[in-house]
C-alpha positions as CSV (number, residue, x, y, z in Angstrom):
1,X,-34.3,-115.3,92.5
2,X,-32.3,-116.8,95.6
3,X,-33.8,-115.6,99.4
4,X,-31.1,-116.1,101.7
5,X,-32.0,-115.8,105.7
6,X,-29.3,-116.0,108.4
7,X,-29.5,-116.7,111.5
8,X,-27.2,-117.8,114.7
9,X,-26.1,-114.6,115.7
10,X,-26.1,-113.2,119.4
11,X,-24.1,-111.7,122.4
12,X,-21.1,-113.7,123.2
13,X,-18.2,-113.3,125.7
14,X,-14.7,-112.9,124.1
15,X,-13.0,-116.8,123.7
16,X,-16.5,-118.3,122.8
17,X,-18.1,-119.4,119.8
18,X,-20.9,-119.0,117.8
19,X,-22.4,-120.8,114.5
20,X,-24.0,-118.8,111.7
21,X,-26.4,-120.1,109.5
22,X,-27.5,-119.4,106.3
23,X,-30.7,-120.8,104.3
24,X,-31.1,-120.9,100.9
25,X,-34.5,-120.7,99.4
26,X,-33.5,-122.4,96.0
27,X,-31.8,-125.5,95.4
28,X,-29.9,-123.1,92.4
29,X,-27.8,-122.5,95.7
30,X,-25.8,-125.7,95.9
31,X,-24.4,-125.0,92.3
32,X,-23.1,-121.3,93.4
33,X,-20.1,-120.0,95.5
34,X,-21.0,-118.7,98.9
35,X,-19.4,-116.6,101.0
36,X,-19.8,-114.5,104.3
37,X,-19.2,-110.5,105.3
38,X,-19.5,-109.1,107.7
39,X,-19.8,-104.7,108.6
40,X,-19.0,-103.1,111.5
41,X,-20.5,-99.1,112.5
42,X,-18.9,-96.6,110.5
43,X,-16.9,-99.4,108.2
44,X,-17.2,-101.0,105.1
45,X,-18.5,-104.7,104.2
46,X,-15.2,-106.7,104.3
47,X,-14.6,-110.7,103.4
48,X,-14.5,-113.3,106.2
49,X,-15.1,-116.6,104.2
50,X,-16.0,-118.1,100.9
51,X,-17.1,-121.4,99.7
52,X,-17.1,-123.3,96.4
53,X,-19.9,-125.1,95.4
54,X,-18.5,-128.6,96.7
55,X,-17.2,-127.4,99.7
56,X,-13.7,-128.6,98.4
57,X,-12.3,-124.4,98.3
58,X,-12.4,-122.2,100.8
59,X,-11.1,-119.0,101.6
60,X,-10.5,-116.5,104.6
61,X,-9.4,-113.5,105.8
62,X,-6.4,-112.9,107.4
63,X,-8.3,-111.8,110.6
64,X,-10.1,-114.9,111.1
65,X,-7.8,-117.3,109.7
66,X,-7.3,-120.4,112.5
67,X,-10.6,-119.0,114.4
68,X,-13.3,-119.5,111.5
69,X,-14.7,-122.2,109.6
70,X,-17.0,-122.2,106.9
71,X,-19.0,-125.2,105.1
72,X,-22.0,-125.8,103.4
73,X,-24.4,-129.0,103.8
74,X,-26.1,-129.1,99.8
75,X,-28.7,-131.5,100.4
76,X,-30.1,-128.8,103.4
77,X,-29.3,-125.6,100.7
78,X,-27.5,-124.0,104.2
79,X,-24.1,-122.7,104.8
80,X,-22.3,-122.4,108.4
81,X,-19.4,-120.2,109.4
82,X,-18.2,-121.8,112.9
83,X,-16.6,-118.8,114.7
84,X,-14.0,-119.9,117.5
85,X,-12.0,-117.8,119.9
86,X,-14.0,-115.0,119.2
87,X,-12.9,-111.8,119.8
88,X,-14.6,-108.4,120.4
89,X,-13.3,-106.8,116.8
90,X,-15.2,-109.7,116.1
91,X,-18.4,-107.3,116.5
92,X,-20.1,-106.6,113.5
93,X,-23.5,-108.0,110.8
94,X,-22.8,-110.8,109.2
95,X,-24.0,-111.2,106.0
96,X,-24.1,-114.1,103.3
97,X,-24.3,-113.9,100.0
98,X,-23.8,-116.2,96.8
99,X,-22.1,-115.7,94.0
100,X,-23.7,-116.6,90.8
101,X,-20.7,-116.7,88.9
102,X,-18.7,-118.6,90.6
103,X,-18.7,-122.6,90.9
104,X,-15.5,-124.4,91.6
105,X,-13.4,-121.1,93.0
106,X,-14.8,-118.1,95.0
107,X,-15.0,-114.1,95.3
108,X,-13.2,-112.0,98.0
109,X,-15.2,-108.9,96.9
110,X,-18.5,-108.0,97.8
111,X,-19.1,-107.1,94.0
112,X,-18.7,-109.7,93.0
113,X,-21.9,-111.5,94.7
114,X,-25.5,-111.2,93.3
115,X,-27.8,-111.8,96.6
116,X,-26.9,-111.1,100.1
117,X,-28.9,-112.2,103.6
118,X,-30.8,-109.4,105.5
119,X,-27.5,-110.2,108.3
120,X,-27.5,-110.9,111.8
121,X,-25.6,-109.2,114.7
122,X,-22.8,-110.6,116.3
123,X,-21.5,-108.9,119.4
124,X,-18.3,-109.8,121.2
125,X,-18.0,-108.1,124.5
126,X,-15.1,-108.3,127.1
């Protein structure tokens, strides 16, 4: 079974950044698609970014398209999302998760992943 902790998360004014980290507890994690969600009050999980297992794919949402960047260090089982120009729809839990059946492409859909993070908060305030 894969633990998954994140961390990173805070209380940022709009236009700054933020780096979310996530820690694996199994080496299984560097063969896996990862990918990160995140769930505001009163709406559903919804895709930000996914990861391949190299690192060579990844994926976003529309919303943070240009802003975000996602990568994974294998040797350190982590994966980052870099969040840039953040804004305060921005606000939300950010969750990580990894995808067990996925390798060289990656999962938009929450489904589709087999163990999440516990999340940290991001708030983006004006």
């Amino acid at each position: 079974q894969v633990q998954l902790v994140e961390s990173g998360g805070g209380l940022v004014q709009a236009g700054g950044s933020l780096r979310l980290s996530c820690a694996a507890s199994s080496r299984t994690f560097r063969t896996f698609a990862m990918g990160w969600f995140r769930q505001a009050p009163g709406k559903e999980r919804e895709f930000v970014a996914a990861i391949s297992w190299s690192g060579g794919n990844t994926y976003y949402a529309d919303s943070v398209k240009g802003r975000f960047i996602i990568s994974r260090d294998n040797a350190k089982n982590t994966v980052y999302l870099q969040m840039n120009k953040l804004k305060p729809e921005d606000t939300a839990v950010y969750y990580c998760a990894v995808d067990l059946g996925k390798i060289t492409s990656a999962t938009m859909t929450p489904a589709g992943y087999d163990y999440w993070g516990q999340g940290t908060q991001v708030t983006v305030f004006s």
